[in-house]
Structure formats: C-alpha cells, structure tokens
N, C-alpha and C positions, 0 to 999 in steps of 0.2 A: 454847311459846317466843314468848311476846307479843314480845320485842323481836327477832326474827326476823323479823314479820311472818306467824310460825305459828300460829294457835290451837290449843289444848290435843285433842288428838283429830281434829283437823282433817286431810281428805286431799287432798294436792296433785299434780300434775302438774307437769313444768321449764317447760311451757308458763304455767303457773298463776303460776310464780315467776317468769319472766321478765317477766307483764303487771304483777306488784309490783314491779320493777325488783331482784329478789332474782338472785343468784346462785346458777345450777342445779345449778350443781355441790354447792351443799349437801348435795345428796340422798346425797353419797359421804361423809358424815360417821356415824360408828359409832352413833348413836343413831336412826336411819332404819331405816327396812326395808322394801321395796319388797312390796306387799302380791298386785299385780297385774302383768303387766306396765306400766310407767310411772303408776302411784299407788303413792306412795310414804306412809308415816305414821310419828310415834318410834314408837318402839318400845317401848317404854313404856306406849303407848297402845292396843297391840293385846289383843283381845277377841272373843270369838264372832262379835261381828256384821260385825269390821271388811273381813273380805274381800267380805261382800255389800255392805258399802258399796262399797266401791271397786269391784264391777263397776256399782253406778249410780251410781257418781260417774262414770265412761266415758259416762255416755248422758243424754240431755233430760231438763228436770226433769220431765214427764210418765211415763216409765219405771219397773215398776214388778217387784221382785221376783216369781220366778214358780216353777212348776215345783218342784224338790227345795231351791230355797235359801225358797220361799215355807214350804215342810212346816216346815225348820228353822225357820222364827221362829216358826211357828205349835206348835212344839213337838210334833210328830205324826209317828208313827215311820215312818221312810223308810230303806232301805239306802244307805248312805256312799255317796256322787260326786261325780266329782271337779270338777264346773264347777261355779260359779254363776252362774243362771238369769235373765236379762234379760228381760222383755219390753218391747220397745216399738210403737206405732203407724204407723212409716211405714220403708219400706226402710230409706230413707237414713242414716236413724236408727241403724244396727244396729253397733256397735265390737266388733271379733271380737277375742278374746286368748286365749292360750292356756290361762287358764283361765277362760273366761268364756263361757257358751254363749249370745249374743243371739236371740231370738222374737220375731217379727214380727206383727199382726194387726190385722183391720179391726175389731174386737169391742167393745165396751165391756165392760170387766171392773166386778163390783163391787172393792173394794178395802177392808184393812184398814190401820190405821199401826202396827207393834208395835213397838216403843222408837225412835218418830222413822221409825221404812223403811217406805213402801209396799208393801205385797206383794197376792198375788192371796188373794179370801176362800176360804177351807178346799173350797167345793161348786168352785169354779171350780180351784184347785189340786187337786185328786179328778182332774175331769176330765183337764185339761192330762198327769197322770204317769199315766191307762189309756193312753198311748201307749209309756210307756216300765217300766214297773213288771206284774211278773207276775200271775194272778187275784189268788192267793191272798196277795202283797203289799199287792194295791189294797184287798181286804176288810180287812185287819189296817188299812191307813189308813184306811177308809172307817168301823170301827166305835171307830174312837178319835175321827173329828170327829163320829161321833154323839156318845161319853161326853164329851167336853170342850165341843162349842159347840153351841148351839140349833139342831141338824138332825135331825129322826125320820128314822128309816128311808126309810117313804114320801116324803118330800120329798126326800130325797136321790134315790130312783126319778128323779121325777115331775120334777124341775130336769135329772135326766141325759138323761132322755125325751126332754123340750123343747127341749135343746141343743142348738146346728145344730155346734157343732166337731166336728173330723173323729173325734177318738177316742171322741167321743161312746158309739158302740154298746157297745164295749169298757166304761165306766165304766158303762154301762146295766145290763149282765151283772153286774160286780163287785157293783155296788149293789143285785141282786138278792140278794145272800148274809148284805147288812150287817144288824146287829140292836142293840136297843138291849141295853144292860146289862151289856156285855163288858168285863173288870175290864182285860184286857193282849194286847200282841201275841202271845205263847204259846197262851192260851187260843184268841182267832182261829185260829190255826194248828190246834190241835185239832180244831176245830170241823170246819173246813174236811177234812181228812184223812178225817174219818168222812164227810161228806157225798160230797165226792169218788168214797169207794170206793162209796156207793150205799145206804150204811147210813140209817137212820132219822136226821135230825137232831135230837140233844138240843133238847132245850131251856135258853134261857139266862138266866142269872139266878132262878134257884128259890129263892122263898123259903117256909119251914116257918115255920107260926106256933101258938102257945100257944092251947089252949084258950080264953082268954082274950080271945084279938087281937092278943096282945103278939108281937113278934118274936123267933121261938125261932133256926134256922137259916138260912144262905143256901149256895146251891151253886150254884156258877160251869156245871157242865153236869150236865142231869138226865132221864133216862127216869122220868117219874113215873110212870107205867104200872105201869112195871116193876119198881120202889123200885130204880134202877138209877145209880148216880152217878159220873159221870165225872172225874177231878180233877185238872190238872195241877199237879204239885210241882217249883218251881224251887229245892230244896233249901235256900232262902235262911236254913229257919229250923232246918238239919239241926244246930245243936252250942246251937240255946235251947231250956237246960233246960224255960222258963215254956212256950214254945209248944209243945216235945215233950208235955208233962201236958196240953194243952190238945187237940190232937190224939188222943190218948192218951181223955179223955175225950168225946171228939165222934164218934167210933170206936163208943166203948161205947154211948152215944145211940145211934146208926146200926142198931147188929143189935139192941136191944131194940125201936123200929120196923122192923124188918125189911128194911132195905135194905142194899145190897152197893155197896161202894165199892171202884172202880176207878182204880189211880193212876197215870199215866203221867209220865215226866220228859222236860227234853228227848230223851235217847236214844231217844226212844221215837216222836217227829216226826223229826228230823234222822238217824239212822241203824237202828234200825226202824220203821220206818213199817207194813210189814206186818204183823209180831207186834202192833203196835198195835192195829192194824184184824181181824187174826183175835182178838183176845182181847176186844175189844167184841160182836162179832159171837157169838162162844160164849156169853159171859155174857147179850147179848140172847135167844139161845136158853131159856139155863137158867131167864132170869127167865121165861120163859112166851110169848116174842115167839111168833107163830104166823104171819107174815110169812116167806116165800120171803126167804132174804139172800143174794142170787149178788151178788159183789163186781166193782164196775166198775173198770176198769185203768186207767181216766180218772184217777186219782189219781197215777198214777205220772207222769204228765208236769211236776208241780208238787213230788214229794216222792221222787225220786231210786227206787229199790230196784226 
C-alpha cells in the first residue's frame, strides 16, 4: 500500500507508523494481521517466512535467526515449535514476546541468507538444538545437513569437538551416529532403533552393481554379510500399480541372489518398536550372524515400549 506509506510485504510496528507520521490505528483495519505481538503485516502478504521475519524485525539489524526457526529456512527436519528463535549478541538486545524465544551470545556465528533472513549455518544450528532436541531427533537432523549441505560425517564430529557452546558434548554424541547416504527422517529413525537395542549397525546406503560396473541396486539399510536387507516402507507407493511390478520384480532379483528382505513400516518404529528389533535380531541369527545379540534397553528411552 505505497500510498499508505506501506510497502508491499513490508512489517511494521505503531511505533514505526508514528515516526511516518501515519496513523497507528491503521493496524485495526481488516487487511492487517498482527503476526507477533506488535508487528503487524496485510495480510495478504503472509508466507512461511513472515513470522521469522517479524521476530527479527523486534531485534538489531545484527540478529540473526537461530535454533528451530534457523532448521526451517534451512529446510531440515525439526519437530513443530511454537517460538521463533532469535539470537542476538548483547543482553540488552533481547525483545521477549510471546512467541518469540530471544538467545543471547558472546560467539561469532557463521551465517547463511536464505531468501533475504540471516540465520545460523546448518553445523552451528546442529549444535544450538542438542540442547533441546532428543538423540535420536538430532541424528535424523544431523544426517539430513549431511545429505543437503557440504558437511561429511567427520567434519560435522570434528567442528562439534571444537565447539566451546555449552550443548556442545550432547551434539558431540549425536554426531557420533550421523552417516552419509540417508535418503529420510524414517530411515534415520530405523537406523537408530536397531543400534540403540545393541544390534549390529546396518550399513547405509548399499549399492549392488552389474558385472559390468554399471549400477544394478541401491538399499537404504544392509547386512551385506548376511545378504540381509533392511527397508523401511512409508506405503507412499501402496495403490501404484507401476511401482507395485517394480517391487514385485526387485523381490524376485533379491531371492535369485540370495538375500532376505525385511520390511518395516512406521508401526513398526512408533508403536512396535520391539517386534521390530526382535525380528532383525532372528533374522540376523538365521542369516548366519555368530555374534552374542542380548538386546540393550537403552533404546527404550528414545522409542516408547
């Protein structure tokens, strides 16, 4: 509303309207909607990013997204909450609202810009949410800014190591579990479940290749040992005729090399968990494992049952 003295997107404060010599009371007009407490924007103009705006529009232009609103821009899967995550560099600095969680620090952060917003880079947001984010949450984050951004494994260690922030040791841990190759948060989860109980950790990302050299199969978790294959199915493709035949024949591939394919759904992380972890544990038997499997209960702190 250029002749308001609005820009198109643009978020304001009564304070902001009154140094234009605008009338604040505008903000009580039906095409507003107040995003924050006291940042207001049309409404019209609202979008995914505009509530992290409007928690750094509260704060110095030095301020920089952090914590679970940095994950969101960075696109890396975080459980839903309800603030967005401030950080700035000096107390004084800090605007509390009710939904807005300000962070204080003496640090230099690296920094990314993802459509115009400052936020913290992916290894530094890792760290920052081991203070608040469960193990086996921080590994499902921690092997997605492996798959999406230029951080191995090790580097991701070897920078949690170094860190002097306090959650440090915690992101140290998690980071010990991340790996490259992990297609999805699910799969992490899997992953995680079997190590937890004490089982052998698959291996990830297994590829099968053509006498050739050419690229015949890939499997998300694999006991090659054992021709043992682990799979989780998020039934996405349970009513496509095309990928049913295709399954259908990668099945029959499977037992003519002689390996057994194990499939688990969510039901099988989120409500048994056990059955999961005993029916890995059998089948490791049966393929030939020769490894003692006494199941650690350590798992159950992170996967209910």
């Amino acid at each position: 509303m250029p002749e308001l003295g609005i820009r198109d997107g643009e978020l304001f404060t009564r304070q902001m309207l009154r140094a234009r010599g605008i009338d604040p009371g505008l903000v009580r007009r039906s095409e507003f909607c107040q995003v924050v407490r006291s940042v207001w924007v049309r409404r019209d103009q609202v979008n995914q990013d505009t509530r992290i705006r409007a928690a750094l529009a509260l704060h110095p232009n030095d301020a920089v997204a952090s914590h679970f609103s940095a994950a969101k821009l960075l696109a890396l899967p975080v459980p839903e909450h309800p603030f967005e995550h401030v950080t700035v560099f000096r107390h004084e600095d800090r605007r509390w609202r009710p939904e807005v969680k300000p962070h204080v620090t003496k640090r230099l952060r690296k920094m990314l810009i993802i459509r115009g917003i400052r936020c913290t880079d992916p290894v530094t947001t890792f760290i920052q949410l081991a203070g608040s984010l469960s193990l086996v949450d921080l590994v499902v984050l921690g092997d997605a800014i492996v798959k999406h951004y230029k951080v191995s494994p090790s580097r991701l260690v070897r920078m949690c190591r170094e860190s002097t922030d306090y959650y440090a040791a915690a992101a140290l841990r998690a980071a010990r579990y991340v790996r490259r190759g992990v297609d999805s948060p699910m799969e992490s989860r899997l992953r995680m479940l079997l190590v937890l109980a004490g089982l052998p950790e698959p291996k990830v990302d297994v590829r099968v290749m053509n006498e050739d050299g050419t690229w015949r199969r890939r499997y998300d978790l694999c006991y090659p040992g054992f021709k043992l294959i682990i799979e989780y199915d998020g039934r996405q493709h349970a009513d496509d005729v095309e990928q049913w035949n295709a399954d259908l024949e990668r099945r029959e591939e499977l037992d003519e090399d002689g390996f057994r394919i194990l499939v688990v759904t969510a039901r099988g992380i989120f409500v048994e968990p056990a059955r999961t972890i005993e029916r890995v544990r059998r089948a490791l038997i049966a393929r030939g494992c020769q490894q003692r499997l006494v199941i650690d209960d350590a798992w159950r702190e992170h996967f209910g049952g």
